[in-house]
MARTI-239807 format. One record per residue (C-alpha): x negated, z negated, y negated; residue number from 1; residue in three letters. Coordinates in steps of 0.2 Angstrom, whole numbers, padded with zeros to 4 digits. Each point is the difference from the previous one (the first is absolute). Layout:
<pts>
x/z/y/num/residuo
X/Z/Y/NUM/ala
...
</pts>
This chain:
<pts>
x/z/y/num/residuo
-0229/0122/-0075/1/unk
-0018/-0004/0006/2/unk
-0009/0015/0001/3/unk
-0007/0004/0017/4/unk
-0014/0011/0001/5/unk
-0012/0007/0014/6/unk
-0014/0003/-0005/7/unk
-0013/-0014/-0008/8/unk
-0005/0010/-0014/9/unk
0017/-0003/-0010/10/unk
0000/-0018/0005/11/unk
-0006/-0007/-0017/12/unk
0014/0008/-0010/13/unk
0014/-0007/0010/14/unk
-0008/-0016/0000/15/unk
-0001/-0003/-0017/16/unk
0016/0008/-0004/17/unk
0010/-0011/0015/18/unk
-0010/-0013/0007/19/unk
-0001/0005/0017/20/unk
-0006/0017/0008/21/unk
0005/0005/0019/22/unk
-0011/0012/0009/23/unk
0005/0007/0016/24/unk
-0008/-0001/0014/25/unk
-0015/-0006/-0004/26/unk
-0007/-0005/0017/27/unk
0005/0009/0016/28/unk
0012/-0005/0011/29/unk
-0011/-0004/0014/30/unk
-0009/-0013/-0010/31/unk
0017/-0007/-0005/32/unk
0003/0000/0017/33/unk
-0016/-0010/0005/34/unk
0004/-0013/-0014/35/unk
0018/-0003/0008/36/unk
-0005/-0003/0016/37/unk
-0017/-0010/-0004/38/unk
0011/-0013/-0013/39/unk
0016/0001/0012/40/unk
-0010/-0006/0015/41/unk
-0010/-0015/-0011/42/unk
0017/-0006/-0007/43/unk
0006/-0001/0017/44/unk
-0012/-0008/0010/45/unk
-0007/-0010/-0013/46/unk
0003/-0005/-0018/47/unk
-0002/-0017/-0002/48/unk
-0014/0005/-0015/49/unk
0014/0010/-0009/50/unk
0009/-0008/-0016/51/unk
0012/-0013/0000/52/unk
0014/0006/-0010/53/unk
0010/-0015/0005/54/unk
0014/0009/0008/55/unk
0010/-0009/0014/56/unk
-0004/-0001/0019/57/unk
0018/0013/0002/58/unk
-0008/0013/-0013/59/unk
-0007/0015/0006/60/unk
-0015/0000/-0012/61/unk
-0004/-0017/0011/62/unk
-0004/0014/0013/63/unk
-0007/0011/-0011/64/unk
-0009/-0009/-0017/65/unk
-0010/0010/-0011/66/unk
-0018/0001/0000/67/unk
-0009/-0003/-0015/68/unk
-0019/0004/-0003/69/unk
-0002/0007/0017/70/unk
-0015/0009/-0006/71/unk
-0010/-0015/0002/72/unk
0005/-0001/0019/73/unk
-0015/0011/0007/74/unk
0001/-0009/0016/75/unk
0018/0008/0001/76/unk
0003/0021/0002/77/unk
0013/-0003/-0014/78/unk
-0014/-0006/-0011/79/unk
-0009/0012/0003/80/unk
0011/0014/-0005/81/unk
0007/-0009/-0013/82/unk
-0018/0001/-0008/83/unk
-0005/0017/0007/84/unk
0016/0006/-0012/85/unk
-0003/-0012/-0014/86/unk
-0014/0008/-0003/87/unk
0004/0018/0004/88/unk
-0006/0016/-0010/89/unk
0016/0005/-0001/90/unk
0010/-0018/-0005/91/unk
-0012/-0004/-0011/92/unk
-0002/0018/-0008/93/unk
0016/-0003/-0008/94/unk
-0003/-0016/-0006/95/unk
-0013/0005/-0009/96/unk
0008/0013/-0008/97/unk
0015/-0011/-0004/98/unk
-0009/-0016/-0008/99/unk
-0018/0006/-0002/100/unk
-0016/-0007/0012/101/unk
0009/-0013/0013/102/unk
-0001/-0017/0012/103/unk
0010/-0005/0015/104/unk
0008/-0013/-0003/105/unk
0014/-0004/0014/106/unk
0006/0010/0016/107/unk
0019/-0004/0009/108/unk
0009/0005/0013/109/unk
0019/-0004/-0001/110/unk
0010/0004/0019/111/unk
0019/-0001/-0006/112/unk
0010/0003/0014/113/unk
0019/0002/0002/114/unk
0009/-0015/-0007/115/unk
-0014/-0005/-0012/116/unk
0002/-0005/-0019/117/unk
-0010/0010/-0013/118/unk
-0010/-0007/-0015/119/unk
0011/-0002/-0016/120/unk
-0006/0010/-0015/121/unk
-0016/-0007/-0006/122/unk
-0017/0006/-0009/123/unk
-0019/-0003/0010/124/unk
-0011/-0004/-0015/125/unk
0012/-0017/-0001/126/unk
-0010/-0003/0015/127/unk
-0015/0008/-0002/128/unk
-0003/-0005/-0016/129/unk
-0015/0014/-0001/130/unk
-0005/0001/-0020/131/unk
-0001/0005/-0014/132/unk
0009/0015/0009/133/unk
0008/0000/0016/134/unk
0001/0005/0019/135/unk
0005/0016/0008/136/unk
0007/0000/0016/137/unk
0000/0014/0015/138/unk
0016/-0002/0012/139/unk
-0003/0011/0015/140/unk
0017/0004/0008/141/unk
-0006/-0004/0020/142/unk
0019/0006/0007/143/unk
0012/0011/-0013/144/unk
0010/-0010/-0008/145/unk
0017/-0001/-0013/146/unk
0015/-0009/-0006/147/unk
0005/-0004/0018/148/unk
-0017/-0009/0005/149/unk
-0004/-0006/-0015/150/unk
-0011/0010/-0011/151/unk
-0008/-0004/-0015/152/unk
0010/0000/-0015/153/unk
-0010/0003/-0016/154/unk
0006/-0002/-0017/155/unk
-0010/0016/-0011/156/unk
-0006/-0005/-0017/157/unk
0001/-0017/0002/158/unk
-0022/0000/0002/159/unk
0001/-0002/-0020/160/unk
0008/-0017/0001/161/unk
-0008/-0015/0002/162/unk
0003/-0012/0015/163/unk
0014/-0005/-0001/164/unk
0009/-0020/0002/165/unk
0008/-0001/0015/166/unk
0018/-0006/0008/167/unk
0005/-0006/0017/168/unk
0002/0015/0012/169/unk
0014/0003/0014/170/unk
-0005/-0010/0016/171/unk
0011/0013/0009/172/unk
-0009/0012/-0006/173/unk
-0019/-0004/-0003/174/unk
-0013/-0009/0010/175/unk
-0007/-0005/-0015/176/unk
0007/-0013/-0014/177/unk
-0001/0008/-0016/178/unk
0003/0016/-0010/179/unk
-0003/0011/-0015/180/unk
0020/0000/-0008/181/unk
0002/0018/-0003/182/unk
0014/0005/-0014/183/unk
0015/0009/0008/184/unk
-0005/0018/-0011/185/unk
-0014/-0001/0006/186/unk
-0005/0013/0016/187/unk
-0004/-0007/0014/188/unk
-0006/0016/0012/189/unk
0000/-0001/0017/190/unk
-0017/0009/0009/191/unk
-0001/0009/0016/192/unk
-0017/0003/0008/193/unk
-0004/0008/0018/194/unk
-0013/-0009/0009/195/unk
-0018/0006/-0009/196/unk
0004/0000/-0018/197/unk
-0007/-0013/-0011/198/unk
0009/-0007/-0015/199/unk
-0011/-0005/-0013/200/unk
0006/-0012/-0015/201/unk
-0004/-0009/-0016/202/unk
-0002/-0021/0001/203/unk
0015/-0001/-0008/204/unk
0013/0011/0006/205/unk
0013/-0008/0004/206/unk
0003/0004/0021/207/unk
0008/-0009/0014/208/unk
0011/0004/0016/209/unk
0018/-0003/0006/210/unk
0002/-0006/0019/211/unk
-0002/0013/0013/212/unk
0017/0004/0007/213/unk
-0006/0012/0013/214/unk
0005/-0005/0017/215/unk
-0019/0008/0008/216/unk
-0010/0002/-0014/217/unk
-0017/-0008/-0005/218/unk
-0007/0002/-0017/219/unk
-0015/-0002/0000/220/unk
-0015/0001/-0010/221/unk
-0018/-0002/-0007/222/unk
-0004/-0004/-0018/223/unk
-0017/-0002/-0008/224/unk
0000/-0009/-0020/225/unk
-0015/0005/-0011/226/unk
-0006/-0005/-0016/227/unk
-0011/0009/-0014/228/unk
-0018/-0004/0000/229/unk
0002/-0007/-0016/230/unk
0012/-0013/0005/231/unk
-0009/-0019/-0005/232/unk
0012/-0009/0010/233/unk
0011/0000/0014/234/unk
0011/-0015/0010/235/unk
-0013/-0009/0011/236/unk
0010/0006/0017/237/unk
-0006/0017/-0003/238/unk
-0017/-0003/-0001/239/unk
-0013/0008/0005/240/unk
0005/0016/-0004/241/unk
-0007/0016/0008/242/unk
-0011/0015/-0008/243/unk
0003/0018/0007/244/unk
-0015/-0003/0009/245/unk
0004/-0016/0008/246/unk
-0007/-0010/-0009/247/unk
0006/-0020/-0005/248/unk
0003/-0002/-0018/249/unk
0006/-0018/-0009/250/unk
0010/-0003/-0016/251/unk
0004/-0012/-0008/252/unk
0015/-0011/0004/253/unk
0015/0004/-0010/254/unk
0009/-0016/-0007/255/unk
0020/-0003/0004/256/unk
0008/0014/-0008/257/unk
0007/0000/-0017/258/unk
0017/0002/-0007/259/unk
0008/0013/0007/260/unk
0008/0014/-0013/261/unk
0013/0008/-0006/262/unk
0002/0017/0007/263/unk
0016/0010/-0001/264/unk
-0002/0015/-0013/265/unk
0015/0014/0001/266/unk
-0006/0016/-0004/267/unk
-0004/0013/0012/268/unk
-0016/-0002/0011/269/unk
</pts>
């Protein structure tokens, strides 16, 4: 099982052993608070910058679409916090201590209200494409969240495989069209988060969301990618990438991304 832990001190550990580190309550629920009704308000009076995820006219993520890169919206409140936290002492703190000195890379906000498809299983450096190592991401739970509204499920261990091919993914199930294909012995474990803990995982763990099946439940959240220092490269969309400080940083393009690996190993994680 992932090892959840509450206090960043032991965060390394549980990330190299699993993948993926949760730490509880990492912002307060007042700010939580603030970044619900901030985002909420944008999607709702206007989202017409948001990403097109191609979804139908009758879908409820039609009302409420993602945002990607909201960081770069400083004319918006949501931009604004969205790079306020991005760059936060206590965000970025743990990055560090995870994968050594750190850029920004990407900010998202995802709303998934009742009724909304989750994400099939995939891995984020296969987007990314951050080298010669790979991207961390920081998922802020902004409502509490489980099975029933769709949590994250994370799959511990799999960090040590490489990306993986990919397989047509359940249209019932997922928004999007693909997904990692996941053995049947393999553990699958399904997270729960209250609103303030931050899930930080490795580039290639293997994660993704079933629909939320709540009838008044949002799930919403905040997540912030970074990259090491070191990286030389990154996919084009990402660029530029952000210093602790602030500051605009550029990489190199990354080309198309190779062939993908194969990845399953059993053996206990």
């Amino acid at each position: 099982m992932t090892t959840i832990i509450s206090a960043p001190e032991g965060a390394r550990g549980a990330y190299e052993q699993n993948g993926v580190v949760q730490l509880r309550g990492l912002l307060s629920s007042s700010e939580v608070a603030e970044i619900r009704e901030v985002f909420t308000a944008q999607v709702e009076a206007d989202h017409t910058w948001a990403h097109d995820d191609h979804v139908g006219a009758d879908d409820v993520l039609n009302r409420y679409p993602r945002f990607v890169h909201p960081h770069r919206r400083l004319d918006t409140e949501v931009g604004r916090i969205a790079r306020r936290l991005m760059l936060d002492q206590r965000i970025f703190d743990v990055v560090e201590q995870l994968i050594g000195p750190a850029l920004a890379a990407q900010s998202m906000f995802y709303f998934k209200p009742p009724a909304a498809r989750g994400q099939a299983l995939h891995q984020d450096n296969a987007f990314l494409q951050a080298h010669p190592e790979t991207c961390l991401a920081a998922w802020i739970a902004v409502d509490d969240c489980d099975a029933e509204n769709g949590a994250l499920k994370v799959v511990p261990g799999s960090h040590r495989i490489q990306i993986l091919c990919l397989e047509p993914a359940d249209s019932d199930l997922s928004f999007t069209r693909e997904q990692v294909p996941v053995p049947e012995d393999v553990e699958v474990h399904q997270t729960r988060m209250r609103a303030g803990d931050v899930l930080f995982f490795h580039g290639s763990l293997v994660h993704g969301s079933l629909p939320n099946t709540s009838t008044d439940r949002f799930r919403r959240s905040l997540i912030f990618h970074y990259v090491p220092q070191a990286s030389r490269e990154i996919a084009a969309f990402y660029d530029p990438l952000l210093t602790r400080d602030g500051d605009e940083v550029s990489l190199a393009a990354a080309a198309a991304g190779g062939s993908c690996g194969e990845g399953w190993v059993s053996g206990p994680h």
